[in-house]
DRENTIVO-692774 format. One record per residue (C-alpha): residue number from 1; chain; x, y, z. Coordinates in nm, 4 decimals. Layout:
// DRENTIVO-692774
REC    i  ch         x         y         z
REC  NUM   A         X         Y         Z
...
***
This chain:
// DRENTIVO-692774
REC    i  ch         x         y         z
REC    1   A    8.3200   11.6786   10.2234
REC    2   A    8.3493   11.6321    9.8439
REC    3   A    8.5421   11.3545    9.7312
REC    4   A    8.7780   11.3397    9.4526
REC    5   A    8.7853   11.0444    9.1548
REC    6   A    9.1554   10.9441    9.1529
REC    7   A    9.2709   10.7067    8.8376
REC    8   A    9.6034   10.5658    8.7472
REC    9   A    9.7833   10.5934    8.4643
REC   10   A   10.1003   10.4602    8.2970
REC   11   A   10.2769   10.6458    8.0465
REC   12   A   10.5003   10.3322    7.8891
REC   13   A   10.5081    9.9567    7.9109
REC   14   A   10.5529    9.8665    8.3031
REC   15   A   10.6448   10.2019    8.3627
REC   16   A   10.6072   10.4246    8.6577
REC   17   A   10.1979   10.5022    8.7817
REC   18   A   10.1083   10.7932    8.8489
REC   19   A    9.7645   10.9353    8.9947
REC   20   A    9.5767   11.1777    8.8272
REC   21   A    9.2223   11.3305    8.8844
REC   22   A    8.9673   11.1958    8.6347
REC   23   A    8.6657   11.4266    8.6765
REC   24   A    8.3927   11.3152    8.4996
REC   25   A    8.5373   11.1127    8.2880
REC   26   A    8.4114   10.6772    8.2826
REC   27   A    8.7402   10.5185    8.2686
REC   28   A    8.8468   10.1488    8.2156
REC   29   A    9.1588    9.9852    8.2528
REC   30   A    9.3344    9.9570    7.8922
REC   31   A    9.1457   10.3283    7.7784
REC   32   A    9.3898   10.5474    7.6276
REC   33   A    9.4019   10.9081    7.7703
REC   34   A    9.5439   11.2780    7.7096
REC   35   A    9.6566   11.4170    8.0844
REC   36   A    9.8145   11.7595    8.1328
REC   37   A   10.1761   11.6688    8.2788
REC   38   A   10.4873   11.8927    8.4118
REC   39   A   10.6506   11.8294    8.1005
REC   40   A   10.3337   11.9228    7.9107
REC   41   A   10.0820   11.7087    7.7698
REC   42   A   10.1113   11.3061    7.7085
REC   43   A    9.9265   11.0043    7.6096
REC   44   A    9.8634   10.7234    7.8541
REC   45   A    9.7050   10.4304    7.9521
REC   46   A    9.4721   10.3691    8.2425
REC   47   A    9.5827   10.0712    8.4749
REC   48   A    9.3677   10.0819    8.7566
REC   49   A    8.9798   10.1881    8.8276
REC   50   A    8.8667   10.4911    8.9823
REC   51   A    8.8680   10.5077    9.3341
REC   52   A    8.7687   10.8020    9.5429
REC   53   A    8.9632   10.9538    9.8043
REC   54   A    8.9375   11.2031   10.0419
REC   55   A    9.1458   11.5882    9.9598
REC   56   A    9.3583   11.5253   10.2074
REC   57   A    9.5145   11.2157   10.1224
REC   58   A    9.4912   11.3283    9.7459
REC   59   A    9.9175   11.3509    9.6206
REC   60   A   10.0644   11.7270    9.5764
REC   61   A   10.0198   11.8649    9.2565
REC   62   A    9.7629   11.6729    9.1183
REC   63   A    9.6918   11.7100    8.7883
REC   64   A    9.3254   11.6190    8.5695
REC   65   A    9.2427   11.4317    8.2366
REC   66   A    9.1753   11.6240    7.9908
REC   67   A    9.0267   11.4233    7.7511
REC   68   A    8.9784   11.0591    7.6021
REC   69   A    9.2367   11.0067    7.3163
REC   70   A    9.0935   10.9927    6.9873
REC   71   A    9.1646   10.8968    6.6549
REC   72   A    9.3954   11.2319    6.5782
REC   73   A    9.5758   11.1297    6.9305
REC   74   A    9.6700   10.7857    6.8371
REC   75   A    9.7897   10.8756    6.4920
REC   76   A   10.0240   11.1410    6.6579
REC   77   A   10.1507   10.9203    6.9019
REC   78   A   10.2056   10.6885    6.5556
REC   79   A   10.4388   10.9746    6.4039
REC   80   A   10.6261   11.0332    6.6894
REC   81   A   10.7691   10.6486    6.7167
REC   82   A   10.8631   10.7103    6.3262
REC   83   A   11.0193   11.0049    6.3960
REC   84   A   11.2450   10.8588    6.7117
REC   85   A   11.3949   10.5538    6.5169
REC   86   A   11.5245   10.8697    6.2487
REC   87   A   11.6189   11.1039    6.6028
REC   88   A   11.8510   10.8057    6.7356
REC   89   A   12.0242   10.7342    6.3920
REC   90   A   12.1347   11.0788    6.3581
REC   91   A   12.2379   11.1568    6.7168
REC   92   A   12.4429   10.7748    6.7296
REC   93   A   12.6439   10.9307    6.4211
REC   94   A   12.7307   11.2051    6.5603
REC   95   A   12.8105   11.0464    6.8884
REC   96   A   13.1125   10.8740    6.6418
REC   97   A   13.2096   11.1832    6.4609
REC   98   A   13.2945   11.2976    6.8509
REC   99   A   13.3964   10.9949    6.9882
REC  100   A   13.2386   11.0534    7.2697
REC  101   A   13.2385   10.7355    7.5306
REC  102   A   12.8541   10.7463    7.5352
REC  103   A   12.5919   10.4378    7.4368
REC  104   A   12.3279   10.5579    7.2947
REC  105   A   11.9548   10.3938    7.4002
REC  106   A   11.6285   10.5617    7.3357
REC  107   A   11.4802   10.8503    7.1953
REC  108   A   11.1421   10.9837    7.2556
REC  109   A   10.9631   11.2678    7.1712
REC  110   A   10.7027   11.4189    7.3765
REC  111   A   10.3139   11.4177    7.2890
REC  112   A   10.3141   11.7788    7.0899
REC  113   A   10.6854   11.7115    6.9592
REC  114   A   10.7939   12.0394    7.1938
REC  115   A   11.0815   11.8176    7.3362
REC  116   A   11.3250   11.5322    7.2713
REC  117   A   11.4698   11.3234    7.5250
REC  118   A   11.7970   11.1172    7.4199
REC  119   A   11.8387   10.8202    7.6874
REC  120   A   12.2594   10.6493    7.7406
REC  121   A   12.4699   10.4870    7.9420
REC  122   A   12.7773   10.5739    8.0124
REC  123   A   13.0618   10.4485    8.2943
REC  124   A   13.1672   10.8507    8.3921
REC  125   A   13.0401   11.1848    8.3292
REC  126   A   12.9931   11.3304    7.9386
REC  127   A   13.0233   11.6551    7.8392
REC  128   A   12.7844   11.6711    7.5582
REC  129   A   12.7260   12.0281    7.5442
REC  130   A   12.8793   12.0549    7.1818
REC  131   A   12.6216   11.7172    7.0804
REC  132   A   12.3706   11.8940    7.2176
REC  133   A   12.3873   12.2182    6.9555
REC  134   A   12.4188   11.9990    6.6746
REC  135   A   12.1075   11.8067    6.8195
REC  136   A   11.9053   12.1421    6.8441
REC  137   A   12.0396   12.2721    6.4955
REC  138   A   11.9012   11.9936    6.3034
REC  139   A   11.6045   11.9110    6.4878
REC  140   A   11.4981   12.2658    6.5729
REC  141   A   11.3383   12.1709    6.8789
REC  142   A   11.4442   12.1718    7.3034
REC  143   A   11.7027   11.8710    7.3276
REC  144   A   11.7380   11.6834    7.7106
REC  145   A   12.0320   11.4045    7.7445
REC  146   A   11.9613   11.1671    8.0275
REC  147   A   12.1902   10.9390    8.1962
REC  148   A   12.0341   10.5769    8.2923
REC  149   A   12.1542   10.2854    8.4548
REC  150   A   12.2363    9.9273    8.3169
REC  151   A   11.8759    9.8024    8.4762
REC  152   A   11.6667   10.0723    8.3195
REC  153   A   11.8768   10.0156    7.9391
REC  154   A   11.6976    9.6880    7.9517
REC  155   A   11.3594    9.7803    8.0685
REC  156   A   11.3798   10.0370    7.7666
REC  157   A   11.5338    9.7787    7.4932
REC  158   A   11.3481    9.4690    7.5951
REC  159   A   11.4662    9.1215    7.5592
REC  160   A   11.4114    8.7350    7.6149
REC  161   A   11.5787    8.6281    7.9952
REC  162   A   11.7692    8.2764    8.0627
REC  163   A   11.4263    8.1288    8.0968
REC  164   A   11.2874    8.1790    7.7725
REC  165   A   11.0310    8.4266    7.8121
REC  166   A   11.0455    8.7884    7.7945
REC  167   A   11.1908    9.0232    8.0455
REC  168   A   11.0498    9.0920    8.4185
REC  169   A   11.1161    9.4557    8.3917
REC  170   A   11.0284    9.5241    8.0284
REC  171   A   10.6778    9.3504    8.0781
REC  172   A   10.4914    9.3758    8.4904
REC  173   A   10.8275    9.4823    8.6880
REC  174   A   10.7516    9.8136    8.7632
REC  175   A   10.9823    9.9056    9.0212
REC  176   A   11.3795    9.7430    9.0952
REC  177   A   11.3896    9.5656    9.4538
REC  178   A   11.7591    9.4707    9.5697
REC  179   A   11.8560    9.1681    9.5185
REC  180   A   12.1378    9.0008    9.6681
REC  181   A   12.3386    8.6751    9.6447
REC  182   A   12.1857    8.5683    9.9793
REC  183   A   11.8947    8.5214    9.8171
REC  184   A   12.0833    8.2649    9.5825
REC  185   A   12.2269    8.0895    9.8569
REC  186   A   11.9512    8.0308   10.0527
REC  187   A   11.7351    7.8631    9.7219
REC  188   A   12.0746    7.6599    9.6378
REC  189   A   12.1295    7.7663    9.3571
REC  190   A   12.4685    7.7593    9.1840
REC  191   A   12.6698    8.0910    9.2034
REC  192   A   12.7930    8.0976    8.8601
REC  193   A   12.7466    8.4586    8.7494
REC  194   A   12.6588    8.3335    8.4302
REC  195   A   12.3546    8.1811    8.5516
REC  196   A   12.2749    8.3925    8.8454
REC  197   A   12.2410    8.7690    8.5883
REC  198   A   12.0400    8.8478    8.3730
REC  199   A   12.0441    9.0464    8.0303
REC  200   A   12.1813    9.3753    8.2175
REC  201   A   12.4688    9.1863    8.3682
REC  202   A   12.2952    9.2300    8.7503
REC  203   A   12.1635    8.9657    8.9566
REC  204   A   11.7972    8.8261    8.8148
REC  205   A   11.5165    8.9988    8.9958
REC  206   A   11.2873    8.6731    9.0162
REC  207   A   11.5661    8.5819    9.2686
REC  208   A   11.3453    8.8109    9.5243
REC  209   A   10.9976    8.6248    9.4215
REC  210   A   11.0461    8.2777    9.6242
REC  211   A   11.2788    8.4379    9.8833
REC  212   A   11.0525    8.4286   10.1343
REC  213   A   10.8969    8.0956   10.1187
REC  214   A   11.2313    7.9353   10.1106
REC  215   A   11.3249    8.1194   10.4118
REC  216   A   10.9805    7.9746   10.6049
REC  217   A   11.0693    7.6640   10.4803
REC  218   A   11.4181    7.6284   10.5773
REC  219   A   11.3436    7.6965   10.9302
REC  220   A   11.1608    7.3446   10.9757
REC  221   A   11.4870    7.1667   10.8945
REC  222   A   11.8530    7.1033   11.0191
REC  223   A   12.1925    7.2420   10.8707
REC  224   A   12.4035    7.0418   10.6433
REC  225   A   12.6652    6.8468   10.8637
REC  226   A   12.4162    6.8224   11.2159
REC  227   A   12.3571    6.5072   11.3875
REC  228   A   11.9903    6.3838   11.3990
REC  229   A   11.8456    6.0801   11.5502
REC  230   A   11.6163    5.8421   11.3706
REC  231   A   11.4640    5.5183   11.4936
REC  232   A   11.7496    5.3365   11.3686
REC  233   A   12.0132    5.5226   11.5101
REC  234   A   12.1644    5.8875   11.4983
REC  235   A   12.2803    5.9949   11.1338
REC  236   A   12.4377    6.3037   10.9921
REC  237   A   12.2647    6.5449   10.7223
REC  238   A   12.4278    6.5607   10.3977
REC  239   A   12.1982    6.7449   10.1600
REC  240   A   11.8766    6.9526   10.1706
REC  241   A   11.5347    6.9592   10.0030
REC  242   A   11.3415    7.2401   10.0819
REC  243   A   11.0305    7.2967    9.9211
REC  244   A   10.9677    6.9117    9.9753
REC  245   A   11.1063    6.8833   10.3166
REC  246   A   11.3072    6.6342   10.3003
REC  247   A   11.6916    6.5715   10.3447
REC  248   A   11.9753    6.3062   10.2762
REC  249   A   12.1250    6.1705   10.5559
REC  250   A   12.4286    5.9603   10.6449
REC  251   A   12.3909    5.6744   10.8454
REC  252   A   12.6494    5.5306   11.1008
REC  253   A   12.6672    5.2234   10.8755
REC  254   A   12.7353    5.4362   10.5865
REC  255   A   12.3836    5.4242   10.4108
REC  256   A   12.2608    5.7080   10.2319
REC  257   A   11.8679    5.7725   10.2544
REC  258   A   11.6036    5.9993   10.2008
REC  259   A   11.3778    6.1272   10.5347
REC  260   A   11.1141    6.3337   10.5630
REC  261   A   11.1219    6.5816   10.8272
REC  262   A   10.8324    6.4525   11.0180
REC  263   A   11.0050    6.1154   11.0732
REC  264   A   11.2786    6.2872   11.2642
REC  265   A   11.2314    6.2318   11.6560
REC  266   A   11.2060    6.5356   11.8724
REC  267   A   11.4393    6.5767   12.1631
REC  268   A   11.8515    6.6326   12.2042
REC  269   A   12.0291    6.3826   12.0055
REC  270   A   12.1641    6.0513   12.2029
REC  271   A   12.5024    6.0376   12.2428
REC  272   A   12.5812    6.4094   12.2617
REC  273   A   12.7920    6.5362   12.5400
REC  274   A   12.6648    6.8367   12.7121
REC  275   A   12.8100    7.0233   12.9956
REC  276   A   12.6290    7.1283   13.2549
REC  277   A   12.6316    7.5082   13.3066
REC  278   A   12.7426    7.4517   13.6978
REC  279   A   13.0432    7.2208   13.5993
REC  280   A   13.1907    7.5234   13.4209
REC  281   A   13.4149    7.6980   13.6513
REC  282   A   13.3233    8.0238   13.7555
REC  283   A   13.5391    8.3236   13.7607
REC  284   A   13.5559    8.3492   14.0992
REC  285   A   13.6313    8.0411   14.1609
REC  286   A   13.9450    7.9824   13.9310
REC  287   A   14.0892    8.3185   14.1391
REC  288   A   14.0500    8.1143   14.4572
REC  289   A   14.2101    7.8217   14.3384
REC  290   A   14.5015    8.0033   14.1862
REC  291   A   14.5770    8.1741   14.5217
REC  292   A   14.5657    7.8780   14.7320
REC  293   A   14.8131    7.7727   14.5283
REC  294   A   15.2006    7.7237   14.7230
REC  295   A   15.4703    7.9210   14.5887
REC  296   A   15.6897    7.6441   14.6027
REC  297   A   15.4535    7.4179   14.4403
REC  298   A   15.5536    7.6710   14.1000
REC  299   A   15.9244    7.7565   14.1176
REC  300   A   16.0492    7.4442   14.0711
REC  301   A   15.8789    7.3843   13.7335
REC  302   A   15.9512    7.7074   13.6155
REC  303   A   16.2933    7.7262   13.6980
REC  304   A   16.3283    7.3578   13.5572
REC  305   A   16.1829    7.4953   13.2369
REC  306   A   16.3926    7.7403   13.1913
REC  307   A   16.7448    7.5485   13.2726
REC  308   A   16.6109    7.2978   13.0065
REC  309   A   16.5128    7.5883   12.7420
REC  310   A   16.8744    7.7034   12.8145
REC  311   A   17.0655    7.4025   12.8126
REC  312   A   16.8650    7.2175   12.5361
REC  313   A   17.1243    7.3769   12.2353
REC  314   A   17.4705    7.3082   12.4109
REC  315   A   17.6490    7.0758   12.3108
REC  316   A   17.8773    6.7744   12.5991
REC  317   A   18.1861    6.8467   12.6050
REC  318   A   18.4374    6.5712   12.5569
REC  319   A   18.7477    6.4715   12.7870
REC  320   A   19.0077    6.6540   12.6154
REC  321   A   18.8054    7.0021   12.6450
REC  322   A   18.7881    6.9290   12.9970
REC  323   A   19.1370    6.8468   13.0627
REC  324   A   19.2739    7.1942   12.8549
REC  325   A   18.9990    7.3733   13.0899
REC  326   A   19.1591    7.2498   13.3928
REC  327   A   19.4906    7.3569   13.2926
REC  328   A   19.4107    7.7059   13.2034
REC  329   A   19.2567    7.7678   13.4871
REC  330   A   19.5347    7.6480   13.7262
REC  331   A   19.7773    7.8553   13.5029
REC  332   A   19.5773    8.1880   13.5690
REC  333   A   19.5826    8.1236   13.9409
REC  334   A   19.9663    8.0806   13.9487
REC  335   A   19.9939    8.4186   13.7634
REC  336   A   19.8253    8.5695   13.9922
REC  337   A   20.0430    8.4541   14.3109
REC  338   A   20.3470    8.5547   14.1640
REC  339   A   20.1964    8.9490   14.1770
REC  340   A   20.3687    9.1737   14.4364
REC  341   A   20.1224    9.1996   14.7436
REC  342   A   20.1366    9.5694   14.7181
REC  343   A   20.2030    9.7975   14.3516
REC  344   A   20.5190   10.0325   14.3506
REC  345   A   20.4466   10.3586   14.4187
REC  346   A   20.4692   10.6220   14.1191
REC  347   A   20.7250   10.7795   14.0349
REC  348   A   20.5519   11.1344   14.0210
REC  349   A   20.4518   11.0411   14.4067
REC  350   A   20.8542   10.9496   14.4676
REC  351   A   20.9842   11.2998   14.3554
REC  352   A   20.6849   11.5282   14.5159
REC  353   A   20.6569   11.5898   14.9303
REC  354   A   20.4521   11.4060   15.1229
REC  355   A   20.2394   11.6752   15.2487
REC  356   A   20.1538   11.7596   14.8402
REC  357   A   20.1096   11.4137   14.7917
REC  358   A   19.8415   11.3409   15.0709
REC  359   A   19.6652   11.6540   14.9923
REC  360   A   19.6474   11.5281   14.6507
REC  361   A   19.5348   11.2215   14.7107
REC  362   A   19.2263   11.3830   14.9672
REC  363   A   19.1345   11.5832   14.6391
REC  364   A   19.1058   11.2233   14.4270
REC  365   A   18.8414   11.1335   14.7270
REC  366   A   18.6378   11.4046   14.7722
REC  367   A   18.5914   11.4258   14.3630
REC  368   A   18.4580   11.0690   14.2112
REC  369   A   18.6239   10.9733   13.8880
REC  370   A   18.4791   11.0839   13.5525
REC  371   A   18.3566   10.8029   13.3410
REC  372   A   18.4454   10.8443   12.9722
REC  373   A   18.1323   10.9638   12.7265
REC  374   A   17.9126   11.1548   12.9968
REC  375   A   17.9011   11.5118   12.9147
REC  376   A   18.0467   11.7744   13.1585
REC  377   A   17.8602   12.0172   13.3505
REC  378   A   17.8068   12.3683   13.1768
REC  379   A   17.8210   12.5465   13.4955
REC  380   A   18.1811   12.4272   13.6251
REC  381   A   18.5066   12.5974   13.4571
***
């Protein structure tokens, strides 16, 4: 089986790679070249040697070298950066003749100048339809607007990071890994956004580079606040040094020091009470109890509890409450001994026979009373 010479090729500073089939071409790393692209043709730069590769694992679509760039090449690529810096003037002005809530980045023109491409930022959607027929009007060429994010604006722009050198992304970062503030934590660092973002206002990528070795590190030593014991006694941990492997520890005494984690001795701490696994009471076990349990053992306390919760707001009465209670209540029962033993009957009772009046009063039996607001039954006339 014939093999296949793949070589890789960048099209921009830390840009994107992308594999392309060299034929017989002798390529270095740094050699500039003229490949055949979707977009058409383009001038890059070869990053890594040729390696050879079987068809099978070669990537869809693969497209050759067509030639070594030459002097003709280079002065091309030349006009087209002259010819951007004028593109991006006139397409920022009209951008403020529109007002259009757009920002501008990059433009770039493509190898043969078939194509320009007009790189912003922007919080929403644009509708730059109308910008784009001005574009194509005065440049007489294809116009493409393309939306990037905040991270790619300053791999395109380029700039100098809190620590004095030049941008990750705009010089070997090739590719964005997540970051998170995790990753701050766990190097101690101070979360001050200020200090924690970089240029594009996102967390700094070289968070991600020591990551891991802090995390290998960190799992030889204690938290912050654990007990430890040392030959002198058992201390608590105050601070943390990771990459040296050391911490700051609080004595019983109240001395401060600095030990290394090899002079920590290895075993449970002294002085730490541990229960045993079979002194916890098991499930079971607490059912049994509470059913053995009397009944009368119980009622008491609760009934106590509650005549206390009840009586704990009233107020003792004093002598002169008592005395009035006394009186009213031997006043009601006097009232009620002077009643007749048995109620006149009514006078409608008097006047009617007594035959009417019994069969009256077997009616009020048989039929039970009414009691006022429940509604009658539909059915009955």
């Amino acid at each position: 089986m014939e093999l296949l010479k793949i070589v890789s090729i960048s099209f921009h500073n830390a840009g994107k790679i992308f594999d392309f089939d060299s034929r017989d071409f002798e390529l270095k790393v740094g050699v500039q070249v003229v490949v055949e692209t979707e977009r058409g043709r383009a001038l890059g730069t070869v990053v890594r040697e040729i390696r050879e590769i079987t068809p099978d694992q070669a990537p869809p679509k693969l497209k050759a070298v067509l030639r070594i760039a030459n002097e003709g090449d280079r002065n091309m690529a030349d006009a087209n950066t002259q010819r951007e810096a004028d593109a991006l003037k006139f397409c920022r002005q009209r951008v403020l003749q529109r007002k259009m809530e757009m920002k501008l980045v990059r433009a770039e023109y493509l190898f043969d100048g078939s194509k320009i491409i007009f790189y912003f930022t922007s919080d929403g959607r644009v509708d730059f339809r109308e910008l784009v027929r001005d574009l194509a009007q005065h440049f007489r060429t294809r116009i493409e607007m393309r939306q990037i994010g905040v991270r790619d604006e300053a791999k395109l722009v380029g700039g100098l990071g809190v620590c004095g050198r030049e941008l990750c992304c705009a010089t070997h970062l090739r590719n964005f890994a997540p970051v998170s503030v995790k990753m701050a934590k766990a190097q101690g660092l101070a979360l001050n956004p200020n200090k924690i973002s970089g240029q594009c206002g996102r967390l700094l990528c070289c968070l991600a580079y020591e990551y891991e070795t802090y995390s290998e590190l960190r799992k030889n030593l204690p938290k912050c606040g654990k007990k430890v014991q040392l030959e002198s006694g058992q201390a608590e941990v105050i601070s943390l040094d990771i990459l040296g492997q050391k911490m700051t520890v609080c004595c019983a005494n109240g001395e401060r020091c600095q030990v290394h984690v090899d002079d920590l001795e290895k075993g449970p701490v002294k002085g730490a009470e541990v229960k045993p696994q079979s002194a916890r009471p098991k499930d079971g076990d607490a059912k049994k109890a509470a059913a053995d349990k009397k009944p009368s053992e119980s009622r008491p306390e609760k009934s106590d509890r509650r005549r206390r919760s009840g009586n704990r707001n009233r107020r003792p009465k004093s002598d002169q409450q008592k005395t009035e209670g006394r009186e009213n209540r031997s006043a009601a029962k006097e009232k009620q001994e002077q009643k007749p033993a048995q109620s006149q009957p009514r006078k409608q009772d008097q006047e009617q026979p007594q035959g009417q009046t019994q069969n009256r009063k077997r009616r009020n039996r048989r039929r039970p009373r009414r009691r006022p607001g429940t509604p009658q039954d539909s059915g009955k006339s």
